[in-house]
ROVO-675952 format. One record per residue: x, y, z of N, C-alpha, C in turn. Coordinates in steps of 0.1 Angstrom, whole numbers, plus 5000, padded with zeros to 4 digits. Atoms other than C-alpha are relative to their C-alpha. Last residue first. Layout:
BEGIN
XYZXYZXYZ...
//
This chain:
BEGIN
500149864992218120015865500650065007500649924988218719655851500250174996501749975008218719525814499550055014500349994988223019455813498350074995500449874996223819345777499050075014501149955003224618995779499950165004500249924992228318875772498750045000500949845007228918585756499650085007501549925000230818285770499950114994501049995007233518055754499050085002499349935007236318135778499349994986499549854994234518035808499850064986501449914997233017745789500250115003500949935009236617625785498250084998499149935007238117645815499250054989500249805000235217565836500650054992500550014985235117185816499950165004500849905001235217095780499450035014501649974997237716835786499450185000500750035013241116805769498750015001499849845010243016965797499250024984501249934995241616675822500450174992501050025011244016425801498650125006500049955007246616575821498949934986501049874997245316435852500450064989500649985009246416075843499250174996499549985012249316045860498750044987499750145002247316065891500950044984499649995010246616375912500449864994498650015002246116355949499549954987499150065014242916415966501450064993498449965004242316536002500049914990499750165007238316536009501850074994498649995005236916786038500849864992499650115001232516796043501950034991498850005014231617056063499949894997498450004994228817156085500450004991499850054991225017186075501149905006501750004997225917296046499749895010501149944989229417356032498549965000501749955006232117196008499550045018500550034991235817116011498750094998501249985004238217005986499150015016501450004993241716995990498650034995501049895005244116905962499049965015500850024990247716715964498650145001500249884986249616735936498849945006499650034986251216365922499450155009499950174994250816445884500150055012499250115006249716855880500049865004499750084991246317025889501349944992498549914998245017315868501249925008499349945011242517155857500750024997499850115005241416935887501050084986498850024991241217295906500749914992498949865002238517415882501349935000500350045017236417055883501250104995498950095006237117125920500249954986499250014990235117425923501349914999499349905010233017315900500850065006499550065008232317055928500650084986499150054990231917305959501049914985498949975004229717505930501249945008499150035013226917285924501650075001499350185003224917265953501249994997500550074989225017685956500449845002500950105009226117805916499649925015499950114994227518125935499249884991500849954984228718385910500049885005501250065000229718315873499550055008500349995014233018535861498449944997500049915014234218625889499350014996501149884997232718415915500250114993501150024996234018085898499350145004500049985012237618175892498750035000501349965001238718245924499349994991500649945014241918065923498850075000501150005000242917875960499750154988500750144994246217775961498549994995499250105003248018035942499149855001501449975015245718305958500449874989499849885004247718155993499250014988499750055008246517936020500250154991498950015003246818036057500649974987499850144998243817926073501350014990499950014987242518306083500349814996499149974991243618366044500350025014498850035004241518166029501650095007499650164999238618186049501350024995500250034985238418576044500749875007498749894998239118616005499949955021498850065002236718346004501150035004500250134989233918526026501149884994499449974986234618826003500349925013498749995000234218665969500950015018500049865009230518545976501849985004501249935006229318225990499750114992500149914993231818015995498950054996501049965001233017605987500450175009500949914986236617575993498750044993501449985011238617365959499050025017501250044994241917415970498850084997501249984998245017355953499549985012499749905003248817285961498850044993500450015010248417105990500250124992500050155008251017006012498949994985498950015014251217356018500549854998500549925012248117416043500849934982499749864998249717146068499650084988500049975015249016766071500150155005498449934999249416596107500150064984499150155015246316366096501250115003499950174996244516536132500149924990499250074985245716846129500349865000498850025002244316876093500949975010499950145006241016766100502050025000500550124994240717026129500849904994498849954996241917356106500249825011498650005006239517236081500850005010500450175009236217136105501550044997500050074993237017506122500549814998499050004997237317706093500849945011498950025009234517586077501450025005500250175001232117576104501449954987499750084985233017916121500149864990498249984997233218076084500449925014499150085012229917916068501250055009500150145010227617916099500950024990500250144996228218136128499849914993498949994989230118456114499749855003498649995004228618446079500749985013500250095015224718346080502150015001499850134994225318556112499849934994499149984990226418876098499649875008498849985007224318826068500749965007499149864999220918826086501849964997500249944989219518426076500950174995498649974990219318356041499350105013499849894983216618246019500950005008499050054990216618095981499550125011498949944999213918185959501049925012498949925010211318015946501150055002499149875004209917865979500749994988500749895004207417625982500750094995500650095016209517275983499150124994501350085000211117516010499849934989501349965010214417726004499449835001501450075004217117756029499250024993500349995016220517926040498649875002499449885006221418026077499450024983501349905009218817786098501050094993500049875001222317586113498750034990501449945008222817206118500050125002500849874991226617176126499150044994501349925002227916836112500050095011500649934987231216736107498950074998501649934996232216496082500250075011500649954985235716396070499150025001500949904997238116286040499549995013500850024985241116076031498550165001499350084986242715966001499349995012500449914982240216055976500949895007500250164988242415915937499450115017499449944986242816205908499249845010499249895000242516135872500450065016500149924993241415785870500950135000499849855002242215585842499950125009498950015004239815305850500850134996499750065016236615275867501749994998499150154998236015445898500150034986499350044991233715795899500749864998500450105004232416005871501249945012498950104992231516345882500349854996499950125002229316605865501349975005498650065000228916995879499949814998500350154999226117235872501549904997498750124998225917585875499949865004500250215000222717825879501849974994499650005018224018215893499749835001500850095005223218405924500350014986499350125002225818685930499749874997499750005018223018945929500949904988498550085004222218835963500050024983499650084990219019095965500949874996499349864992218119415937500749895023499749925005215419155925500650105009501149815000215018895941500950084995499949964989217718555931498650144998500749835003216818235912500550125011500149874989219418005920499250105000501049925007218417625899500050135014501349884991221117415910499550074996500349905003223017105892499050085013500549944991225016845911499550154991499849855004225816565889499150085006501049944991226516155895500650124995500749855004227915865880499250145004501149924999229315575897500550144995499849885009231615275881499050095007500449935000232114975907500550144992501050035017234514735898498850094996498449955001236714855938499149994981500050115009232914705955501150124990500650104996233214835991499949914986499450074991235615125986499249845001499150105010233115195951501350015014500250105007230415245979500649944987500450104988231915466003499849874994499150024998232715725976500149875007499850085014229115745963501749915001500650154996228315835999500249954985499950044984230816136004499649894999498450055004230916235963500249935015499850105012227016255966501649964998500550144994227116435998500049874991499250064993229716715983499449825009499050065012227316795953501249915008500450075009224116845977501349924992499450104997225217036006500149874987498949975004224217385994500549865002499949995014220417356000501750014991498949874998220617196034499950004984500149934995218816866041500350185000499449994986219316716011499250075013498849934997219016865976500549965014
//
């Protein structure tokens, strides 16, 4: 997974990207599943989720124009080669100094500096951790419910790696020709990608993606106390 257990789905689309610029014939494959166990009666919002990506080729449904790195190492989230469970620093600083400083920082930054403004896009695909730290972000950076969907913590929870890219797999769905879609993931800093829609994005209504699975699931009879 990286250095950082959340970084995972955004570093593969970062260095996978890199290398079909350098060979344009280049086809890459890649998928960010996570395995979240959570303690019992602790982040309840832990949920597995897994996101595939198929990069270059032909037909493309959306094109990365520009993206970004910023690193800020931070101890807030972690699990060992030993650890079962995921670990998080105290709440209040897992939240004030690592995801919302770093995310809202990195975004507000990149966009300055490409002269771009919330509403050029009409998605965005924001890694988070729970509803509330969405709800938060998004509206100290100005985007509206419109923009950014919550669909994911509803109805799944956090999928960790995995959900920056389901996340966009969402976004992709709902995305018309020529819109412009943010993406921006967490773990040890940010990573920010501005994609743009291609004529072909309505073939992304015919995949078995969040939409449908959502709307396929089964409910399990709750077995807590």
């Amino acid at each position: 997974l990286g250095q950082h257990p959340l970084e995972a789905g955004v570093v593969f689309l970062n260095r996978r990207h890199g290398l079909i610029h350098q060979d344009t014939d280049l086809g890459v494959f890649g998928s960010a599943p996570q395995e979240r166990p959570a303690r019992f009666g602790r982040h309840p919002e832990n949920a597995l989720g897994a996101a595939a990506l198929l990069l270059g080729g032909e037909e493309l449904v959306a094109t990365i124009d520009r993206s970004c790195t910023r690193y800020h190492e931070i101890q807030d989230v972690w699990r060992s080669d030993r650890d079962i469970y995921v670990r998080t620093a105290e709440d209040r600083f897992a939240s004030d100094m690592g995801y919302y400083k770093t995310m809202a920082d990195s975004i507000g930054d990149f966009l300055s500096k490409n002269n771009m403004t919330i509403a050029d896009f009409a998605k965005a695909a924001l890694y988070s951790p729970n509803q509330r730290q969405l709800s938060r972000l998004s509206r100290a950076l100005g985007f509206s419910e419109s923009q950014v969907e919550d669909v994911l913590h509803k109805q799944v929870g956090n999928t960790g790696s995995a959900m920056s890219l389901m996340c966009l797999v969402s976004a992709l769905e709902q995305a018309g020709r020529s819109e412009r879609i943010m993406l921006a993931g967490y773990g040890n800093g940010c990573d920010v990608f501005v994609m743009t829609a291609t004529d072909s994005i309505n073939r992304m209504a015919d995949r078995r993606g969040i939409k449908k699975h959502l709307s396929s699931k089964s409910m399990l009879t709750p077995y807590s106390r």
